[in-house]
C-alpha positions as CSV (number, residue, x, y, z in Angstrom):
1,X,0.0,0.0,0.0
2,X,1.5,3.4,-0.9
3,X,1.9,5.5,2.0
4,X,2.6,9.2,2.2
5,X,5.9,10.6,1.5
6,X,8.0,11.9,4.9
7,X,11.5,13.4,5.4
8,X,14.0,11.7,7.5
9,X,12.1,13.8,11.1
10,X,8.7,12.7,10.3
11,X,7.4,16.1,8.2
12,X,5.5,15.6,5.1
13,X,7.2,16.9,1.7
14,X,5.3,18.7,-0.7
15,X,5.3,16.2,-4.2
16,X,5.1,17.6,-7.6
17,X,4.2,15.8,-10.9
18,X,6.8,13.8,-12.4
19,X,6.8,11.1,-14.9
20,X,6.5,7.7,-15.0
21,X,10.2,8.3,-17.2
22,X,11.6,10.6,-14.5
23,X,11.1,8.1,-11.9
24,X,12.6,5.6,-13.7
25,X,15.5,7.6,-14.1
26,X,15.8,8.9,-10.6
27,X,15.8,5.4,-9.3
28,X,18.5,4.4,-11.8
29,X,20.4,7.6,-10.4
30,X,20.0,6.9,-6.6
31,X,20.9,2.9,-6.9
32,X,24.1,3.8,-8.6
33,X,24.7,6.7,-5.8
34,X,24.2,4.3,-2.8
35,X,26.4,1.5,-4.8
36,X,28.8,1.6,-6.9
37,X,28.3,-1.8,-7.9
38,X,25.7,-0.6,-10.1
39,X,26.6,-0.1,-13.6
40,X,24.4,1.0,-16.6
41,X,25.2,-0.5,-19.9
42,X,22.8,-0.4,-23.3
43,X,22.9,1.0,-26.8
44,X,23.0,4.7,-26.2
45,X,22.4,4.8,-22.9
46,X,25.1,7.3,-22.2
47,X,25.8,10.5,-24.4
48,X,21.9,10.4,-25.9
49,X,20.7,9.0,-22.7
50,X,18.5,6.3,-24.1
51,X,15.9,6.2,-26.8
52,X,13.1,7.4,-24.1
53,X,16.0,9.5,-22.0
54,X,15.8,7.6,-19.1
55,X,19.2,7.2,-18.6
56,X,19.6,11.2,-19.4
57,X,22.9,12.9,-17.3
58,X,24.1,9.6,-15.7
59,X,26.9,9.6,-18.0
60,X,27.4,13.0,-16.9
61,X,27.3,12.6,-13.5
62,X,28.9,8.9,-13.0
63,X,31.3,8.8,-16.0
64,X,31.4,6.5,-19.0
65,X,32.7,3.5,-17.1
66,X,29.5,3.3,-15.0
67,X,27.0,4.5,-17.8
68,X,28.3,2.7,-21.2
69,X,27.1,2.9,-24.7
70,X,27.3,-0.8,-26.1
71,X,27.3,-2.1,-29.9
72,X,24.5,-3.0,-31.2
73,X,24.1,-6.6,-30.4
74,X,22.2,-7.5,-27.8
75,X,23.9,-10.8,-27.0
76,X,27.0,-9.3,-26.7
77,X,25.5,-6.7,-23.9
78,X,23.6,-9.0,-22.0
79,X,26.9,-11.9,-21.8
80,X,29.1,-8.8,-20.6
81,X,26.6,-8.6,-18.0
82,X,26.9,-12.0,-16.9
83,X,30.5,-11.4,-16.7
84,X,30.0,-8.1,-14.8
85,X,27.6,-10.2,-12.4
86,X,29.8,-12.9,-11.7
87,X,32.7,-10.4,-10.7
88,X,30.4,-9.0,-8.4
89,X,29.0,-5.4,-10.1
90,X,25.1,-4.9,-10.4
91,X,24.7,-4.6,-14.2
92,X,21.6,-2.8,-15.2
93,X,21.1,-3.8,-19.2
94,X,18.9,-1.7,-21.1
95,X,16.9,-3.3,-23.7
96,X,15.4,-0.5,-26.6
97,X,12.7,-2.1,-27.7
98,X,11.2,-5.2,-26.5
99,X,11.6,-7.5,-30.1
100,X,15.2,-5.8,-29.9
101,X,15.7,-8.1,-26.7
102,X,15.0,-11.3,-28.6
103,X,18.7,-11.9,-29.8
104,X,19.8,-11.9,-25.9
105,X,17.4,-14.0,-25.0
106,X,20.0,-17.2,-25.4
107,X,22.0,-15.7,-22.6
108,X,18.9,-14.9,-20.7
109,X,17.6,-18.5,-20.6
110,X,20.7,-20.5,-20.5
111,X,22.9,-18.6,-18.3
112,X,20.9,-15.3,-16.3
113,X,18.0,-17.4,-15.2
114,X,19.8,-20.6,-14.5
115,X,23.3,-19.7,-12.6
116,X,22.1,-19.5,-9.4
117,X,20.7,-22.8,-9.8
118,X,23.3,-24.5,-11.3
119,X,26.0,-23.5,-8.7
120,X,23.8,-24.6,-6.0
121,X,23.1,-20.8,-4.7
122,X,27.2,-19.9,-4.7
123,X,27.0,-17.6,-8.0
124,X,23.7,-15.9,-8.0
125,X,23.2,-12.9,-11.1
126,X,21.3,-9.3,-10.0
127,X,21.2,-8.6,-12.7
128,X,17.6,-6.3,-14.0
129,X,17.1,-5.8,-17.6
130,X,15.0,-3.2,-18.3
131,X,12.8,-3.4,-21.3
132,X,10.1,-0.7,-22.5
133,X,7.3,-3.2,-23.9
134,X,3.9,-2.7,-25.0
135,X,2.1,-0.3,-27.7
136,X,-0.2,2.7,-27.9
137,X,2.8,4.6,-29.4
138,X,2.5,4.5,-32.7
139,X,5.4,2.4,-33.3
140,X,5.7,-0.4,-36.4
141,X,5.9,-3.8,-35.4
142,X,9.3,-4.3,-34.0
143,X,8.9,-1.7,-31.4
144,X,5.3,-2.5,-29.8
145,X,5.5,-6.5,-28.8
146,X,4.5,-7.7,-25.4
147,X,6.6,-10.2,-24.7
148,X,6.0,-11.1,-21.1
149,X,4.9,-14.4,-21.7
150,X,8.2,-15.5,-22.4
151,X,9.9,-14.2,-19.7
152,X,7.0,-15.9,-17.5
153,X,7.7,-19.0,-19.0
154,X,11.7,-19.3,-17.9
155,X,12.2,-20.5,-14.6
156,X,14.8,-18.3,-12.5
157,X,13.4,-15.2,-13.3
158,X,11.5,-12.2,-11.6
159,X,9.2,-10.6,-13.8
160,X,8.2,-7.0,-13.2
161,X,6.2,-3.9,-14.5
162,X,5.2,-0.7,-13.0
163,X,1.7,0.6,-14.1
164,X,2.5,4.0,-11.8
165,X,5.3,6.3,-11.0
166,X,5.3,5.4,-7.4
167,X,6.1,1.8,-8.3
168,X,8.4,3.2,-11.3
169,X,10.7,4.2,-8.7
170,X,10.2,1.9,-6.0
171,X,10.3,-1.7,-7.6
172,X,13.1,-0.6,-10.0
173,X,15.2,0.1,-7.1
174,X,13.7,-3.4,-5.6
175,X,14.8,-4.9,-8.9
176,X,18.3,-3.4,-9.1
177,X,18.9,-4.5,-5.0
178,X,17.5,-7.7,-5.7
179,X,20.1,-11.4,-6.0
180,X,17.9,-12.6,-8.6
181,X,18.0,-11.6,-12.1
182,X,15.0,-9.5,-12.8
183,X,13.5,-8.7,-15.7
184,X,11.8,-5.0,-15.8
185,X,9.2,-4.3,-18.4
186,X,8.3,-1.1,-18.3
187,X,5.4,0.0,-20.4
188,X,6.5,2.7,-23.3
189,X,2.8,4.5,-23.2
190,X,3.0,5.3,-19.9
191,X,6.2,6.8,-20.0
192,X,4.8,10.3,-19.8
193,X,2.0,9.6,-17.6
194,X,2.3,12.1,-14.6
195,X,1.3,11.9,-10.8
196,X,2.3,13.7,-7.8
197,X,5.6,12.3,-6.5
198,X,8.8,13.5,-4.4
199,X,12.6,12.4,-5.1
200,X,13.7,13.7,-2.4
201,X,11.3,10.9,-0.1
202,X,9.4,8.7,-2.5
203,X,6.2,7.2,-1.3
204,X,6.8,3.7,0.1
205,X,5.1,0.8,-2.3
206,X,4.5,-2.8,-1.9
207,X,7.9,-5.0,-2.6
208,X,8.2,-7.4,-5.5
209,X,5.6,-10.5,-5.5
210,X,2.3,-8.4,-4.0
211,X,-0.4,-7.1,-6.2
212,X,-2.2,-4.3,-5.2
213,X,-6.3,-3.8,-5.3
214,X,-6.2,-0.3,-6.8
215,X,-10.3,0.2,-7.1
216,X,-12.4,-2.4,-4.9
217,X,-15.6,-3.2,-6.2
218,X,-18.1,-6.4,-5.7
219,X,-19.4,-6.9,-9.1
220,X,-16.4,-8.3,-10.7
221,X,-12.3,-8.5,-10.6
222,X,-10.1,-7.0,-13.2
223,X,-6.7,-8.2,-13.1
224,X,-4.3,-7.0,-14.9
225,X,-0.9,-5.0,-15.1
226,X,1.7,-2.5,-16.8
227,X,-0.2,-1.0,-19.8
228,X,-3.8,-2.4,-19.7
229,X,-4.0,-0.7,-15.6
230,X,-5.5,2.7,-17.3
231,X,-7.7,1.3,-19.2
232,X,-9.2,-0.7,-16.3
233,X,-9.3,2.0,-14.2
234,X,-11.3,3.6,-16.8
235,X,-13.7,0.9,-17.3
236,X,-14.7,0.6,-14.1
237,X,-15.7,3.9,-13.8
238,X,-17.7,3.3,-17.1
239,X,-19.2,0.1,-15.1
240,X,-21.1,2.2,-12.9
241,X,-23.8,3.7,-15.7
242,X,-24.3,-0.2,-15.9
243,X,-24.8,-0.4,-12.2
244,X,-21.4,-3.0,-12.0
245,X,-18.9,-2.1,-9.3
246,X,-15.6,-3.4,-10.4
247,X,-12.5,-4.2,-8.5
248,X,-9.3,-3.3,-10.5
249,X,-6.3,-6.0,-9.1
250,X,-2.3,-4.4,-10.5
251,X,-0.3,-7.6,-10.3
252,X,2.5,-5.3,-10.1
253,X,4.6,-8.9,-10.4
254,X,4.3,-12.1,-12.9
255,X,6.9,-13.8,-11.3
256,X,6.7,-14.5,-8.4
257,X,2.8,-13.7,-8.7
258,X,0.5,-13.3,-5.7
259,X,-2.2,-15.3,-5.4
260,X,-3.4,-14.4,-2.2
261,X,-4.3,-11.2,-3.2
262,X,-5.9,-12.2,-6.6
263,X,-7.7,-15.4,-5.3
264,X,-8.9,-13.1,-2.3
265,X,-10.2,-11.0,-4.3
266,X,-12.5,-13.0,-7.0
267,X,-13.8,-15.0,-4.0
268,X,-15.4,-11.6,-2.6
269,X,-16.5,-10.7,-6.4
270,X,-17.5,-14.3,-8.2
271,X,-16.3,-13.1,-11.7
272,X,-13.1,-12.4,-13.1
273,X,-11.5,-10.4,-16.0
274,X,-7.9,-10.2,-17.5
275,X,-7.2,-7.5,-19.1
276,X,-3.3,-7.6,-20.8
277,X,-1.9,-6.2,-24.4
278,X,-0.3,-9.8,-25.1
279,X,-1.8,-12.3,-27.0
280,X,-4.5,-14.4,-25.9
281,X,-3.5,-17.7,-27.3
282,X,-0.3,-18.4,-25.1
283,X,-0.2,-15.5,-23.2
284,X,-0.1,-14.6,-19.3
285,X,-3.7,-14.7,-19.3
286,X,-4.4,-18.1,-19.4
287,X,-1.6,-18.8,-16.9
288,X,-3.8,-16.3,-14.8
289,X,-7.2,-17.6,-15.5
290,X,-6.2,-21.0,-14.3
291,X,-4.6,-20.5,-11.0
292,X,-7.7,-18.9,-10.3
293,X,-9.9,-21.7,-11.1
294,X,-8.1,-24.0,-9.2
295,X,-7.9,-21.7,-5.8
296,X,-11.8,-20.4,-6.6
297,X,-13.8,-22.4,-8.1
298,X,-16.6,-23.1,-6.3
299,X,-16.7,-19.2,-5.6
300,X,-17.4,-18.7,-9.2
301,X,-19.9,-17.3,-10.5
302,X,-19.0,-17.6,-14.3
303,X,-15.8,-18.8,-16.3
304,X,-12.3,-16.8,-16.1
305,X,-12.7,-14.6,-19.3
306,X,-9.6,-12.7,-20.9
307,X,-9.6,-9.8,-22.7
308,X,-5.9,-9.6,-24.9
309,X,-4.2,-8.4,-28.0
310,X,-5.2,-10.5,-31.2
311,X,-3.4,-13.4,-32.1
312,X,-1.7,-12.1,-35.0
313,X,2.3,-9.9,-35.3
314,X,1.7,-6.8,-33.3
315,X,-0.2,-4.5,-36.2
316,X,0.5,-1.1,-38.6
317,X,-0.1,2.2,-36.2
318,X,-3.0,2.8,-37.9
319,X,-4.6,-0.7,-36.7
320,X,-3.1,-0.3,-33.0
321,X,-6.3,1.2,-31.4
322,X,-8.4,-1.8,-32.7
323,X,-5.6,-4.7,-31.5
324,X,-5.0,-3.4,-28.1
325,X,-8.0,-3.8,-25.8
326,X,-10.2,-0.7,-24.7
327,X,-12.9,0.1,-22.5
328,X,-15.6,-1.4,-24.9
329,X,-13.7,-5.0,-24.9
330,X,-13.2,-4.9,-21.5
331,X,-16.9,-3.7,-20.9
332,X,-18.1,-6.8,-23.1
333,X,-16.1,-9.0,-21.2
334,X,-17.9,-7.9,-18.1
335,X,-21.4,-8.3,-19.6
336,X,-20.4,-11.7,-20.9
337,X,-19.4,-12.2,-16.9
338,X,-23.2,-11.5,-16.0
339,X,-25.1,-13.0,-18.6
340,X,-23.3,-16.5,-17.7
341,X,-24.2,-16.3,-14.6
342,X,-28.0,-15.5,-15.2
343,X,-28.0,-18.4,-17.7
């Protein structure tokens, strides 16, 4: 639960809006202050300061040696960042686009999410790759993929996305503290989504592995994360001409993922929705949907329904706004919710 932000003697500091993106780059800033362990490394990450300027003055500000620009290869960044690990530094790999990140995802799954493991706990890897995913930017094909899934599906890793700039900050500096290899999808569209916030004492969040119920309701559980948060949020204020009172559930985590929290709530509701840009077939939804069957079914009210990108490659920008689900989709889904249950 987010709590309000304090100085170090207990008085309350006045927060001011900041984005998602300037979060993300404070965190990076203040983790490589406290440690110097912590290295940034990615394709211009340093003079440019990264495609989305995340990584903007820490060049500057730590020198080249601790905020490197890379070649373009992926493999190649990612396996110095094993080496890095194993020396003991805190690599922090940044990813520019999510179907960028598929050429390192050799090193990823054979040596970054199995090391730990294969030492028996002697040589773990922290190390977080961050990795804007997702569309509603406009971009072609290459540049808008939610690739989740597969990160989901490799054993050894944490899977993570912030859906606000509290979280932003606070479970990228989770990530970067963290022993285990993490893998940070942060979702481009919300980049330059804005809320009150303070650098100088950031609002404490929930740590890595809790969801958080960000709208209760009793008609119905949303579930979802990253991207598709907004457009829940939305939609359940949209339930209410319909009379539905919808509870919104940010995962905040896929791996590990709370069930607790997510069981907990679609026993109190009966129904359940999951909302996410990836595709249906395959994707994290059906992963979802059945961990809550098993833990609720006879609180059920009607079947697990998902709401998801299309099956098909991730669409032209002009087709984006009909691929990635909206209030109307998630809406429908939530009709469908009733009329099985009055059937």
């Amino acid at each position: 639960m987010t709590t309000a932000a304090v100085t170090a003697d207990g008085r309350p500091v006045k927060a001011k809006p900041a984005t998602m993106a300037q979060a993300l780059g404070r965190a990076l800033r203040d983790s490589m202050a406290e440690d110097p362990t912590v290295h940034v490394l990615g394709e211009d990450v340093g003079t440019l300061g990264g495609v989305f300027r995340i990584t903007d003055g820490l060049a500057k500000e730590f020198g080249d040696d601790r905020c490197t620009d890379t070649p373009l290869a992926e493999a190649g960044i990612l396996g110095a960042a094993v080496g890095m690990a194993m020396y003991g530094l805190r690599p922090v790999v940044e990813m520019q686009f999510d179907a960028f990140a598929y050429p390192a995802f050799e090193q990823l799954m054979s040596h970054v999410a199995k090391m730990r493991n294969r030492t028996g706990g002697a040589m773990p890897l922290p190390i977080t790759v961050r990795v804007p995913y997702g569309g509603g930017i406009g971009g072609v094909e290459h540049h808008s993929d939610s690739s989740e899934a597969y990160y989901m599906a490799t054993p050894g890793l944490h899977v993570v996305t912030p859906a606000t700039v509290d979280d932003a900050y606070g479970l990228l500096r989770e990530s970067i503290a963290s022993d285990d290899p993490v893998v940070f999808l942060e979702p481009k569209r919300l980049y330059w989504s804005k809320a009150d916030w303070s650098p100088e004492a950031p609002a404490a969040v929930e740590p890595i592995g809790k969801a958080v119920v960000r709208r209760p309701g009793r008609s119905a559980t949303l579930i979802t994360y990253g991207p598709s948060l907004p457009v829940c949020m939305e939609a359940a204020e949209a339930a209410l001409a319909e009379g539905w009172d919808l509870e919104v559930v940010d995962l905040r985590s896929l791996v590990p993922f709370d069930d607790e929290t997510v069981a907990a709530s679609v026993r109190r509701t009966g129904r359940a929705v999951v909302v996410h840009e990836s595709p249906g077939f395959g994707g994290p939804g059906g992963e979802i949907a059945a961990r809550i069957t098993e833990r609720c079914f006879h609180h059920l009210e009607a079947p697990v329904l998902r709401v998801a990108g299309f099956d098909i490659p991730y669409p032209p920008p002009m087709l984006e706004r009909h691929h990635l689900p909206g209030v109307d989709r998630v809406l429908d889904a939530v009709a469908r919710l009733q009329w099985e249950a009055d059937s």
